[in-house]
N, C-alpha and C positions, 0 to 999 in steps of 0.2 A: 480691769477694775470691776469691782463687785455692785454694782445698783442699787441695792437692794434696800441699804437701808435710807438712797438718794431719792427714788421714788414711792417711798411707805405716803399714805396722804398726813396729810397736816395738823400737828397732834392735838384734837379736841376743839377745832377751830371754831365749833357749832357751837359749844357749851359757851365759852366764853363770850361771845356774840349774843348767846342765849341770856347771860348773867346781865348782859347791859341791859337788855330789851325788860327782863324783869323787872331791873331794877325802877327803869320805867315806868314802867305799870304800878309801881307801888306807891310812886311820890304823888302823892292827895295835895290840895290847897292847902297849902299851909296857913299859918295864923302867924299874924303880926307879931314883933318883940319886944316888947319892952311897955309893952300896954295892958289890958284887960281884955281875954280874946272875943270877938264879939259873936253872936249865935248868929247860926246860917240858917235861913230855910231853902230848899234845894231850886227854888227860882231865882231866888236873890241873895245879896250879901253888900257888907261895908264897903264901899269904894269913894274915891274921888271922882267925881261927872267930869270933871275938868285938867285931870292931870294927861288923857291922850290927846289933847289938843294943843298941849304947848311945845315949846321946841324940842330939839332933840336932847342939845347939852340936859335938860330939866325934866324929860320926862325918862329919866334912864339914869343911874348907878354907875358912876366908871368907876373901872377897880382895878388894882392892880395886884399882882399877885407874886410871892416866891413859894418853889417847895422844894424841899428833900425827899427823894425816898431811894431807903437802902432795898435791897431784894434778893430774893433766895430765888436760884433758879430751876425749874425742874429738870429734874436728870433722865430727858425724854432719848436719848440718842446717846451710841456711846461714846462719841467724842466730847460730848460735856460729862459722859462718866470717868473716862480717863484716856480714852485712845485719844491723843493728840500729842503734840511736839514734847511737852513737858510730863505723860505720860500720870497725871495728876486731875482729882476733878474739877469742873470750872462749876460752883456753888453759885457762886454770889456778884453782885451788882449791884450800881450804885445810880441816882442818876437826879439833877440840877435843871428848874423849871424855871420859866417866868413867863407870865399870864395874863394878857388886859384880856377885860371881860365887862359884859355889861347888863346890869340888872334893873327890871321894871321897879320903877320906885313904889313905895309901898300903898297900899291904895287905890290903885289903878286896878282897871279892869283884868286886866293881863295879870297883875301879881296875884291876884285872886284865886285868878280861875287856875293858872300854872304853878300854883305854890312858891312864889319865889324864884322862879327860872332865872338864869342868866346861860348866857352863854360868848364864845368869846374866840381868841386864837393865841396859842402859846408854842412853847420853843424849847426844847428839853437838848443836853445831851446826856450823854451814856458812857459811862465806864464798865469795864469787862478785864476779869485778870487777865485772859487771856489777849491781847492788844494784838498783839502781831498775828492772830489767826481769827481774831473776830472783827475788828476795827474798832474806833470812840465813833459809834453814831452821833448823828443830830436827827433828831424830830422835828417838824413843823407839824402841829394838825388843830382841830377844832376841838370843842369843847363845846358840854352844857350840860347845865346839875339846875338840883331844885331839892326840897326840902320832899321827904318822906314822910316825916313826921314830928311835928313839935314836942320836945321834951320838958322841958322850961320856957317862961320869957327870955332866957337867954339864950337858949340850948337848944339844936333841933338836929337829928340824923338827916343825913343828907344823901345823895347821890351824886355821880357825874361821870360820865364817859367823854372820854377821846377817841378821835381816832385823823389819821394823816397819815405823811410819808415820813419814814428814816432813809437819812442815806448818811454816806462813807464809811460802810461795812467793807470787810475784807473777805469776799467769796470763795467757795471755792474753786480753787485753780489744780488740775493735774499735777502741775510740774513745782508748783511753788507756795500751794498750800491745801495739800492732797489731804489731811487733818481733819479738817473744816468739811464734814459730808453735810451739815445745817443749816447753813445759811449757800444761796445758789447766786444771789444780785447785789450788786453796790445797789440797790433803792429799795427799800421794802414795806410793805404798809405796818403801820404802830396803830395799835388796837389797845386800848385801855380801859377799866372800869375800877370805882372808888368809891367804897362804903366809909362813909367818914361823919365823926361829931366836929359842928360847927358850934365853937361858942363866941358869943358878942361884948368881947371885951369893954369895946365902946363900941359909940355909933361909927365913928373913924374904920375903928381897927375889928378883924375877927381871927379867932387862933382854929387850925383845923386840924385835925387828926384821924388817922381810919386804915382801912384795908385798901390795896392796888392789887390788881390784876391785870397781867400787861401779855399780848402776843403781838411779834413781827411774823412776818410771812410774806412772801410777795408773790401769793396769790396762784401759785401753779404756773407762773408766764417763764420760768425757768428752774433746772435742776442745777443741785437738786435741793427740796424744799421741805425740811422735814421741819420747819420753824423753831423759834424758841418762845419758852412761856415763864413768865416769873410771878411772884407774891411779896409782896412788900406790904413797907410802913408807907404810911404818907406824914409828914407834918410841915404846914406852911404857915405862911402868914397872908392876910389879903388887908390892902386900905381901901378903904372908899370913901371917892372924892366930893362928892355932893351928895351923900344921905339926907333924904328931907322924912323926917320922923312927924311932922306936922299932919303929914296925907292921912294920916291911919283911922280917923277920927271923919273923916269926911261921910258922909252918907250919902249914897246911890243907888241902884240896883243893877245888877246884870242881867244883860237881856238873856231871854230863854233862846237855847238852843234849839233850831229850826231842823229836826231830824230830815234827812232826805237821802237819797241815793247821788253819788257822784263816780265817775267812771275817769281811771287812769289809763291813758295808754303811753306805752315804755318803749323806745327804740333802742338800743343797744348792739356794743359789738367790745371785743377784745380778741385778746391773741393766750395763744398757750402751747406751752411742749407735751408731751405725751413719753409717756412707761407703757410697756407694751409685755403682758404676761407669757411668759415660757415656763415652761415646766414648773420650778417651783421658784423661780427667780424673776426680775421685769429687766427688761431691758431700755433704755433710753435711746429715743428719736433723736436724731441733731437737727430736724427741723423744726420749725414753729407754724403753727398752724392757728388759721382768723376763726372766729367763733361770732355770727351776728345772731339777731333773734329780736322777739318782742313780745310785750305782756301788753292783756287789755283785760282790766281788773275792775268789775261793779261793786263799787264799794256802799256798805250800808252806813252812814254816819251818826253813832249810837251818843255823840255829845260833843264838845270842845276837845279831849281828849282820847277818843277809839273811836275806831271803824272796822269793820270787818266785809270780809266777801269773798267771790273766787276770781279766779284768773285763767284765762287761755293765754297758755305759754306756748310759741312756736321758736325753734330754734335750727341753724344749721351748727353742726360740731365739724369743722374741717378733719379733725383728728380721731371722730368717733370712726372706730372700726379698721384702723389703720393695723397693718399686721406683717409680721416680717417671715421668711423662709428660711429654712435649716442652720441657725443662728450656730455660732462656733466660736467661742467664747475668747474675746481678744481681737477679735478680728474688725474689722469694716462692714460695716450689714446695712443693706440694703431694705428701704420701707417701704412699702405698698398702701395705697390709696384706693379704697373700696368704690364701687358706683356711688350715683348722688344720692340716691333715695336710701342707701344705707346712715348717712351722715345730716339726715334731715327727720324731725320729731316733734309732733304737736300734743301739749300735754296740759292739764287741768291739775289747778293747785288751789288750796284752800289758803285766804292770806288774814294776818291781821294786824293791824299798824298801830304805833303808840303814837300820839301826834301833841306836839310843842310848838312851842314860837319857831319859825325858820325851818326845824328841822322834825324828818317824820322818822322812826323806828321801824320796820315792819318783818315781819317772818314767815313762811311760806313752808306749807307742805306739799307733794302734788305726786302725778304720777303721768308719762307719757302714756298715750291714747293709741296714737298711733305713730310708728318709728320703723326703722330699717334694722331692728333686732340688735343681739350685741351691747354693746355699752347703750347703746339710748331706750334698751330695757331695763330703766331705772326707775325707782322711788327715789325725787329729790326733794333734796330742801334748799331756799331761798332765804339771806340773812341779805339785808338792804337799809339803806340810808338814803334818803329824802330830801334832796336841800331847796330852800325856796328859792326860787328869781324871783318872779313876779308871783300876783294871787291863783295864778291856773299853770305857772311853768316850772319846772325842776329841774333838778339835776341828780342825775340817779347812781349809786355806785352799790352794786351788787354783787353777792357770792354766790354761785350754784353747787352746792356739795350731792353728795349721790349717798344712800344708807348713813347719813348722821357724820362719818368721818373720810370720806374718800372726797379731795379736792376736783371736781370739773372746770370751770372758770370765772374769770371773771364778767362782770357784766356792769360795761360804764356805758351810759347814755344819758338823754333826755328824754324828759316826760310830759307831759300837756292832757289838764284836768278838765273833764268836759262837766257841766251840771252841774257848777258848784257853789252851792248855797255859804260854805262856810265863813262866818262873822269875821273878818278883819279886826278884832280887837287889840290887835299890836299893831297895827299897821297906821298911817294917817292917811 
């Protein structure tokens, strides 16, 4: 069996992580609907004093959400070109949402300062022509959008990424779905992002429409993994159950942003397989190999939403530098496991993080310092997600890629924020 196109890394994984984090960066405070928008001056703005202290049902937007979206898929591998059972391309996809979600009512400090945030947890599945060599996924994962920028009182471009797990794919298998070189696990992570116009039909109801951008992948933790990536329509509907349109009109001021330095540290570990280069092919490990590590990142906190800084990255790679002997194509081959100091590496990254309600964005560039040669002489980069517990603890789920598109692993832990000044304004 030929490898080759089982262990290519993961096509573009960076970009499309990178399109989220943008999109990020670009959603400004947005301005109220359906009113006359009021002027800001960069300390203060329109708010309700009174809407973060009341309950939860009344300080928050339930909503509830369906969508469609059809999808063209890219013809990254040639088994969605034609090499598979039916000897035909696999184009297109289709795939059925539903969404509660919850959004700061209008007026509140939070809605101010995050344009409109909401965020939520929704439940997709997937069709695929090809059924019997791809499977009907289901997705579970999170969500949060926010307004980019207001177009109308009615109308404003929006944003929103997902991301979560899919499972009940059909991997592949040697003997019984040799085809399938793209997908490697029944479980895969679902990565999403969505350029979409939201209009406000009523206070009730809003009609949505825009671009998707969708990758699965499961992360390098098995072959083989060349992912798949699609571009779609999106078009839903969302109701919302207690819109209080009253807030908007209320006057407050937002407290000023207490710039300061805050310092994360990240403990982490995962697991992952390894391709191993020969001549001008790779060959696949049949083992799995633990990957731990940790960041301790001084971050400079430039307002409610950015921060910036660096990071000392230490990590062990179980799999860095693992190498095989006189390989013979077909056979049974035998892996090698380098000393320890080959597979251990402390390296320095530049990082900068989008930051919302709950959840933080962040992206990293860096380079090991010092390493055991080999694979841990890399330039990597870091794509990471942020989830709140509490105000100083997290939950970290991270990607370590090597030159822009070659997959290393993953990186799930927890985090605990030392020095940190930042305002609880969504919080009670």
């Amino acid at each position: 069996m030929d490898y080759k196109h089982d262990i290519i890394s993961i096509p573009k994984s960076i970009l499309l992580a990178g399109i989220i984090l943008y999109a990020c960066l670009g959603a400004f405070a947005g301005k109220p609907n359906h009113v006359p928008f009021p002027i800001n001056t960069p300390d203060s703005t329109v708010i309700s004093s009174d809407v973060d202290s009341i309950a939860f049902s009344r300080r928050f937007i339930h909503r509830i959400g369906v969508e469609m979206r059809p999808s063209y898929i890219f013809p990254t591998h040639p088994f969605l070109q034609a090499e598979n059972e039916d000897l035909s391309p696999i184009r297109y996809s289709h795939s059925s949402h539903i969404k509660y979600s919850f959004q700061f009512q209008p007026g509140c400090n939070a809605e101010r300062i995050y344009g409109g945030s909401y965020q939520g947890i929704g439940l997709a599945h997937f069709y695929f022509r090809r059924q019997k060599e791809l499977g009907s996924p289901i997705a579970l994962y999170l969500f949060q959008g926010a307004r980019i920028t207001p177009l109308t009182s009615w109308l404003s471009l929006n944003y929103e990424w997902n991301f979560g797990l899919s499972f009940g794919w059909k991997p592949y298998n040697f003997e019984t779905n040799s085809y399938n070189r793209v997908i490697g696990s029944k479980l895969n992570a679902y990565i999403n992002t969505n350029f979409y116009l939201n209009w406000i039909l009523s206070p009730r109801l809003n009609l949505n429409t825009g671009i998707v951008l969708t990758h699965f992948s499961n992360g390098n933790t098995n072959y083989p993994n060349a992912g798949l990536n699609t571009i779609g329509i999106q078009l839903g509907l969302t109701y919302n159950f207690n819109k209080k349109q009253d807030f908007l009109s209320r006057p407050a001021f937002i407290p000023a942003f207490p710039r300061h330095i805050s310092y994360d540290l990240v403990l982490f570990g995962s697991w992952r397989k390894k391709g191993i280069s020969w001549g001008e092919t790779q060959v696949a490990s049949p083992d799995t190999y633990m990957v731990m590590g940790f960041n301790f990142a001084p971050m400079y906190n430039f307002g409610y939403k950015f921060r910036m800084g660096i990071s000392l990255d230490g990590v062990y790679d179980g799999s860095a530098n693992v190498y095989t002997k006189d390989y013979i194509y077909g056979t049974t081959q035998e892996f090698f496991t380098p000393s320890l100091h080959k597979q251990l590496a402390l390296g320095i990254s530049g990082r900068c993080e989008y930051v919302m309600p709950y959840f933080t964005v962040g992206v990293g560039m860096g380079v090991n310092l010092l390493h055991g040669g080999g694979d841990l002489k890399a330039f990597y980069q870091i794509l990471a997600l942020k989830i709140e517990i509490t105000r100083n603890t997290f939950i970290h789920i991270g990607y370590n890629l090597k030159n822009f598109e070659t997959p290393n692993f993953l990186m799930l832990g927890i985090g605990i924020r030392f020095h940190n000044k930042y305002p609880s304004c969504y919080r009670r």
